[in-house]
C-alpha positions as CSV (number, residue, x, y, z in Angstrom):
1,X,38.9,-8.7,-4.7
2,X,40.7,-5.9,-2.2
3,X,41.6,-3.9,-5.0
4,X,37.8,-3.9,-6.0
5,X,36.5,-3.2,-2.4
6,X,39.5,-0.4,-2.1
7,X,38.4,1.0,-5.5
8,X,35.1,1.5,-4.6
9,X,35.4,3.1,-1.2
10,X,37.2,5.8,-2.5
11,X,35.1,6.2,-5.6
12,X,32.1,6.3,-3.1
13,X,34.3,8.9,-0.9
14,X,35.3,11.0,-3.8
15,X,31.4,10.9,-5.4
16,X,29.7,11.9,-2.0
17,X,30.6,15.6,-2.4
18,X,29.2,16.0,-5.5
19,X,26.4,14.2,-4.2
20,X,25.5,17.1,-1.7
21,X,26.5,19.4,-3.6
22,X,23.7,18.7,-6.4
23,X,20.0,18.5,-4.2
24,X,18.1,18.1,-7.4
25,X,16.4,15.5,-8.0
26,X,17.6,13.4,-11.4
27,X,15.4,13.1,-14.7
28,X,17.4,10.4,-16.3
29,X,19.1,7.7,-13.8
30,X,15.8,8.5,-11.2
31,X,17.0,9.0,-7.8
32,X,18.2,7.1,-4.8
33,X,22.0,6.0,-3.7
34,X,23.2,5.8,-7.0
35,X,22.1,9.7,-8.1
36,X,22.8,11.1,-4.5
37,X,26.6,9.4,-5.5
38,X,27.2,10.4,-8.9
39,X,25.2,13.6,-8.8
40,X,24.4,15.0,-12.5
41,X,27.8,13.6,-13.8
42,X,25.8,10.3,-14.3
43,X,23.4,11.9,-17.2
44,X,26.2,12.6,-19.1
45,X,27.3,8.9,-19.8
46,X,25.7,5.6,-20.3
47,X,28.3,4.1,-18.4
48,X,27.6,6.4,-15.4
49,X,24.1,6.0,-15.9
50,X,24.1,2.3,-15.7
51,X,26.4,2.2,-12.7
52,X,23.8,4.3,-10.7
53,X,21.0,2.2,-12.3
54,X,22.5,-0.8,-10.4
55,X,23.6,0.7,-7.6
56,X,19.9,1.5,-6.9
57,X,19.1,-1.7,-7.4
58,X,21.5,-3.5,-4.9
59,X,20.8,-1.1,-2.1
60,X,16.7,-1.2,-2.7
61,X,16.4,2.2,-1.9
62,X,15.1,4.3,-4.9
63,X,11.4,2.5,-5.0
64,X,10.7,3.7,-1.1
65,X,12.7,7.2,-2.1
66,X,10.1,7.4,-4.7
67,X,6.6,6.6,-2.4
68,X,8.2,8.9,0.1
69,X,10.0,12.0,-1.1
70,X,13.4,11.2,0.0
71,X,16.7,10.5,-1.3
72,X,16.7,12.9,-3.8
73,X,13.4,11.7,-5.1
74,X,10.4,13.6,-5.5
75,X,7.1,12.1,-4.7
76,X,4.7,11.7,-7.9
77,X,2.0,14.1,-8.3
78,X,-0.5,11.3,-10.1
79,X,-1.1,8.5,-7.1
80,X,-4.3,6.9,-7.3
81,X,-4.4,4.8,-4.5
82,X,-7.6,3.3,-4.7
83,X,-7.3,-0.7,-5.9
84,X,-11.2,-0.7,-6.0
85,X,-10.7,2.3,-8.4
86,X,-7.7,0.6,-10.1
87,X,-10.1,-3.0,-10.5
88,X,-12.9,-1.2,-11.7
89,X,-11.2,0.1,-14.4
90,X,-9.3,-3.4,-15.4
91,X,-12.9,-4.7,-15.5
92,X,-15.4,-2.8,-17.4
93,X,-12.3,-0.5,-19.7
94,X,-14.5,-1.3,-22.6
95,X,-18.1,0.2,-21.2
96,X,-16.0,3.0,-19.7
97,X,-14.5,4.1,-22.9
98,X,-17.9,4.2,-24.3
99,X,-19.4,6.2,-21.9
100,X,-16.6,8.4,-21.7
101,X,-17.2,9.1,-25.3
102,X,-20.9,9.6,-24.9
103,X,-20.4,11.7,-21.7
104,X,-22.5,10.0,-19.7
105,X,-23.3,6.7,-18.2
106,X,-23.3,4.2,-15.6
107,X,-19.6,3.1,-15.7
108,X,-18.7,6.8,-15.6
109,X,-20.8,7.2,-12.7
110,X,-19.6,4.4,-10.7
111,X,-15.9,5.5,-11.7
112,X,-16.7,9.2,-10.6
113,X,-18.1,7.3,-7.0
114,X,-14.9,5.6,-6.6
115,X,-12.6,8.7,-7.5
116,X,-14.9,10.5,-4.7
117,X,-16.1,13.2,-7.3
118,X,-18.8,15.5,-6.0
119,X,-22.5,15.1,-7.7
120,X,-22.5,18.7,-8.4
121,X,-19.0,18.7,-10.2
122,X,-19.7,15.3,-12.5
123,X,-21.2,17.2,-15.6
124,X,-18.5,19.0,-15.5
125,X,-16.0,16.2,-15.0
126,X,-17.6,14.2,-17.8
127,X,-17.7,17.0,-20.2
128,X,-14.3,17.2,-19.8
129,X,-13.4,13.4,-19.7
130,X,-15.3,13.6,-23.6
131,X,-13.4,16.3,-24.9
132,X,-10.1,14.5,-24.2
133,X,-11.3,11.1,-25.3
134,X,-8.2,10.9,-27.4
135,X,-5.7,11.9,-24.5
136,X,-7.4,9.1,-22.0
137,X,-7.8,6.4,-24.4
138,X,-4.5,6.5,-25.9
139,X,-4.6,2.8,-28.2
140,X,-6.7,0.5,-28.9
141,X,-4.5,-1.4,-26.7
142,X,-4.1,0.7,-23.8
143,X,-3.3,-0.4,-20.2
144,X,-6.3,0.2,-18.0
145,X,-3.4,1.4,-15.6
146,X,-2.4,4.2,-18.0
147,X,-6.4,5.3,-18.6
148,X,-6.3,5.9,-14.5
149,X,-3.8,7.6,-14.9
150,X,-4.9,9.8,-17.7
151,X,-8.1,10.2,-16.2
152,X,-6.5,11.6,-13.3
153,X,-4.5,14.0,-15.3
154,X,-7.5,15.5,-17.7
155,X,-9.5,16.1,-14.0
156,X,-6.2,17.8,-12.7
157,X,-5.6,20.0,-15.9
């Protein structure tokens, strides 16, 4: 068990250089402990990839990198943080699809309400929600998580 504990200290001391050294954040492994530790080394093997995978999980500290910007971890640019928003959605995905569609409509409406769109930009929002039906409304089998965020990106495009 010493030779484990010894092992991994000076892993962790040789690893922390290259961890400085790489300040970008990671695309495969994510980010956190494990990526500030192995650096870019880890996306070249699954082995190294696995170990920061874990490592992130033990120490808890990728998920509030993530929601905050830090350790190595950007912050994502698509956060809907309105649950009334998110509910909406969950509930009436089938009217909203349809109205989407259609370009108009009460669900659209009520969704352009929560997502605080401007009455003088909503033609314009809903024009654009219809032409990329296809890009919101992925499956018939679609998460009603994934249509937020879909939304969102077709109104940020």
């Amino acid at each position: 068990m010493k030779k484990v504990l010894i092992s991994a200290v000076i892993f962790g001391m040789m690893s922390t250089g290259a961890a400085f050294a790489a300040g970008t954040s990671q695309s495969n492994t994510g980010c956190g402990l494990g990526s500030m530790l192995l650096g870019e080394a880890a996306n070249d093997s699954l082995g190294l990839q696995l170990l920061v995978t874990t490592t992130n999980g033990i120490s808890g500290n990728a998920t509030f990198g993530m929601t905050s910007g830090t350790s190595d971890c950007k912050t994502p640019s698509r956060i809907v943080g309105n649950e009334r928003l998110n509910e909406f959605v969950v509930s009436n995905i089938d009217s909203l699809a349809k109205d989407i569609a259609m370009g108009r409509g009460e669900s659209l409406d009520t969704m352009a309400e929560l997502m605080g769109v401007s009455a003088d930009k909503r033609e314009a929002v809903y024009a654009q929600l219809q032409a990329n039906f296809s890009s919101i409304f992925t499956s018939e089998r679609v998460e009603a998580a994934d249509v937020v965020d879909n939304i969102v990106t077709v109104i940020n495009s």
